[in-house]
C-alpha angles and dihedrals in degrees: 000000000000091000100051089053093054087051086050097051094043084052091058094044097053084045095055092043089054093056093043095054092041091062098050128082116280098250096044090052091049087054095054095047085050093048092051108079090050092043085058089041085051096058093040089063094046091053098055096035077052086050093231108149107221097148084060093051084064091047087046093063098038113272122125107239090208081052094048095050088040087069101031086054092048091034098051097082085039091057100033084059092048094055098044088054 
């Protein structure tokens, strides 16, 4: 299922990331999870200044993008936590 190997890959990635930011000096650390959500917002903004229509590619395979950034937006401070721990 496509789905379920996005979720798989975003699982390895959060899990990487995890590592990587386990291993590195406290401060550091507290600078990178501070960094993330403008870094996304960052991308965000180069995709659509780039007019590449990744909202739609969620549409497109039946999730709700209101739903989508419903979640990410609840889930971010869920996640962020997850990964300083």
């Amino acid at each position: 299922m496509p789905l379920q190997d996005e979720l798989d890959h975003v699982a390895f990635g959060l899990s990487e990331l995890h590592k990587a930011l386990s291993d590195m000096d406290p401060q550091l650390r507290k600078t990178r999870l501070e960094k993330i959500p403008i870094r996304i917002q960052g991308l965000v903004d180069f995709l659509h200044d780039l007019d590449v229509p990744v909202l739609d590619w969620f549409e497109q395979v039946g999730a709700s993008s209101q739903q989508l950034c419903a979640v990410l937006s609840r889930r971010k401070d869920e996640l962020l936590s997850e990964l300083a721990a």
